[in-house]
Structures are given as C-alpha cells and as structure tokens.
N, C-alpha and C positions, 0 to 999 in steps of 0.2 A: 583786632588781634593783639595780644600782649607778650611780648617775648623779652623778660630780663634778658639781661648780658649780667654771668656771675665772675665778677672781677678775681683773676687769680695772680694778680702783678703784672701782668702779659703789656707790652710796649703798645701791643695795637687795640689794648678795650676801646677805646674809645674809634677807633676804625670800624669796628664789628660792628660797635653800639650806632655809626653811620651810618652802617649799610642797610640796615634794619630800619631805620628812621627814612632815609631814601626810600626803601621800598613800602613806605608807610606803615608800619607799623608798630605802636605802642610799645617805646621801648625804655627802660632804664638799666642804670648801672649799679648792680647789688653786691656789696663785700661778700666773699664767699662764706664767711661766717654768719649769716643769714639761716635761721630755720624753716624747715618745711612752711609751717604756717604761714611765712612769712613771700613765697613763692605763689605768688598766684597769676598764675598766667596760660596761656595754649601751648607753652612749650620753653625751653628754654638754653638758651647758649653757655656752654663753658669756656671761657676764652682759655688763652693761653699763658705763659708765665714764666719765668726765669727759675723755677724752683725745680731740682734734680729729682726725679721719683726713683731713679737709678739702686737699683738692690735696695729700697726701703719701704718700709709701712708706712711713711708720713704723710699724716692729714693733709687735704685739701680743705679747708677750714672744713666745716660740717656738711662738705656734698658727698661725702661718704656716709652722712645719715638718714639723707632723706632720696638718693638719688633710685636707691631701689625701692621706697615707697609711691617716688610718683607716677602716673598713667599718663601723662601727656610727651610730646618727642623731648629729646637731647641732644643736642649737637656740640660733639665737643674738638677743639680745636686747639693743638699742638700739646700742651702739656693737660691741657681739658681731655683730648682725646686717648694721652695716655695715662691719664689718669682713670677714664674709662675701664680700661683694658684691665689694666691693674685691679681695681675693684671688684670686678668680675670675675678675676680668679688666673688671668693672664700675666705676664711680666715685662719690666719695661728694664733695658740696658743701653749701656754706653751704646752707638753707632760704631760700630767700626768706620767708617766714614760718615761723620758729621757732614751735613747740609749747611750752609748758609749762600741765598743767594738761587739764580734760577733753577730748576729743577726742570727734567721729563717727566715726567705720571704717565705711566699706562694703567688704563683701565680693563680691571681681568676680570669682570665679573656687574653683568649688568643690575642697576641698583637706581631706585628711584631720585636718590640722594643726586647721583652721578649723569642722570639721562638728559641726553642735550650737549655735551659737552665732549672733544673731541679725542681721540687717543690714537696716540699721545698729545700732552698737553704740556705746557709750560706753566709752571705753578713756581711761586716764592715760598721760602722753607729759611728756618732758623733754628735749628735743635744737635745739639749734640746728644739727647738718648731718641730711643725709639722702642715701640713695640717689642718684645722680642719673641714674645710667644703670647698666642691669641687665646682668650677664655675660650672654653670647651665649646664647641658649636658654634661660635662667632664666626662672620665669614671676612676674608680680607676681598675688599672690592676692589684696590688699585697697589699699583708699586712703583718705583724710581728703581735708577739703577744701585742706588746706596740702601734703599729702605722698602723692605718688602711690604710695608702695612702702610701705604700712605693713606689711604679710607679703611674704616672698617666698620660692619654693623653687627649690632643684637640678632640671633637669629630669630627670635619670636616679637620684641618689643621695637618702636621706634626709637632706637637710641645707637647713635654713629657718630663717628670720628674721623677726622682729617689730622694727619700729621702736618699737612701743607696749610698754608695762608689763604684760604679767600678769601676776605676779607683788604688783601695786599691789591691795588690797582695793576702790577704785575702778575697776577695771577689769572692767564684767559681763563676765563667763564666763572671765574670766583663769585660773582655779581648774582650767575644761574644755581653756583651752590646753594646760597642762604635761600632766593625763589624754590628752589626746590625742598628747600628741610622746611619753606613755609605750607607747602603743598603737602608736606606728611605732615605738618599740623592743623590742615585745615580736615584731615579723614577723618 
C-alpha cells in the first residue's frame, strides 16, 4: 500500500510520515506542489501546517487541483483538514478559543475513521483557526469543548479530517486513526 504524506509546512510531517512507515506502509514525503499525475498511491495524507486559511482563498500548493479529481481516500489533518472543508465549499475562522496542548474529543457520530476508539478521548491539538462552517452535506463526527468540528467526513466520498494530532504520541488511539483511514483505503 502506498500513502504520500503531502508536506504543507506542518512541524509534525515527518511524524505522520512515521506512523505510516510503522504501520508498514509505502510511504514518502511530497511538496504540496506536486500534481495529480505525480500522486500515485491508495490514498493519501494531508498533513498539517503553520499557514492561516482564516477568511482566505489561499492555495494549498496545487491540492486544490487535483483533490477533487482523485478516487482514492484523504485524510487530512489540522490545516490539511481545514483545508478540506474550505475547498468543499465550507469556511474556516479564528477559534474563539485556540487549542494548543491536551484536548477532550467526543465522538458524535459513529464513523469508520473514528471506530475503536474511546469517547471522550484525549487528543493533542495546535491551531488557532478551525472549521467554522461545514460544506453542504458533510457530517462533523466529533467535537472538544473549544472546536465543534474536530473530525469530519465527505458524505459520499472517503475524504475526512481531523483538527486534532494523531499522529502526536499524546494523542490516545491516534495510532488506530491512521489503521483505520488504512482500512477505508484498502475498500
């Protein structure tokens, strides 16, 4: 199985790009300026990244070009995941309360992404924006007490987002996340 890690500046690619290699699988680390063609794999990771999507159109290098072209899953993970949102037709703003550091998740809404995994949970978080309003028909699968969107998925496609770190060794069951987004790419 082959799953880039698409580098968005994010402090932890190379933790992502870890956990994935741990879990044996075929992984590299891709500048997000990278085209379609250039993506060949069962699925693929949007890491995370120091870049404000906050009331803006601004590119995520080119996965704004080919992310609704591909058929295989998407996992995208903190500014990967609002970047999703945003793409899609949803909005991403300041926090009113900024996360950094441990978090609760509850899980509202059972999802294959999320199954196995306890609620509430203790998850690692770093972002001053967040989701703030979800594309048309997406569903949000979990929440913090600061951030109502800490997962969310495609309603028809495999493509989901986590506000929070799995990928962070603080993060219980972070480990069963990526197992699990490898299980919707092995369908």
């Amino acid at each position: 199985m082959r799953i880039p890690v698409i580098d968005n500046g994010g402090q932890w690619t190379h933790r992502e790009w870890r956990v994935l290699r741990d879990l044996e699988v075929e992984s590299t680390i891709l500048p997000n300026t990278v085209g379609l063609e250039e993506v060949d794999a069962d699925g693929v990771v949007l890491s995370g990244g120091a870049l404000s999507l906050e009331g803006s159109d601004a590119p995520l290098g080119r996965v704004g070009e080919w992310v609704e072209k591909v058929d295989i899953p998407v996992l995208g993970i903190c500014v990967g995941h609002q970047f999703l949102a945003r793409h899609f037709g949803g909005l991403v703003g300041k926090a009113a309360a900024p996360e950094f550091g441990r978090v609760q998740v509850t899980i509202d809404r059972p999802h294959p992404l999320l199954e196995g995994l306890s609620s509430p949970f203790t998850a690692w978080a770093s972002h001053n924006d967040q989701v703030t309003k979800l594309p048309d028909g997406w569903l949000a699968l979990a929440h913090s007490p600061s951030c109502p969107t800490q997962a969310i998925a495609h309603p028809t496609r495999p493509i989901v987002g986590v506000q929070f770190h799995p990928e962070v060794e603080h993060t219980q069951g972070g480990r069963r996340v990526f197992e699990n987004f490898l299980d919707l790419c092995r369908r």
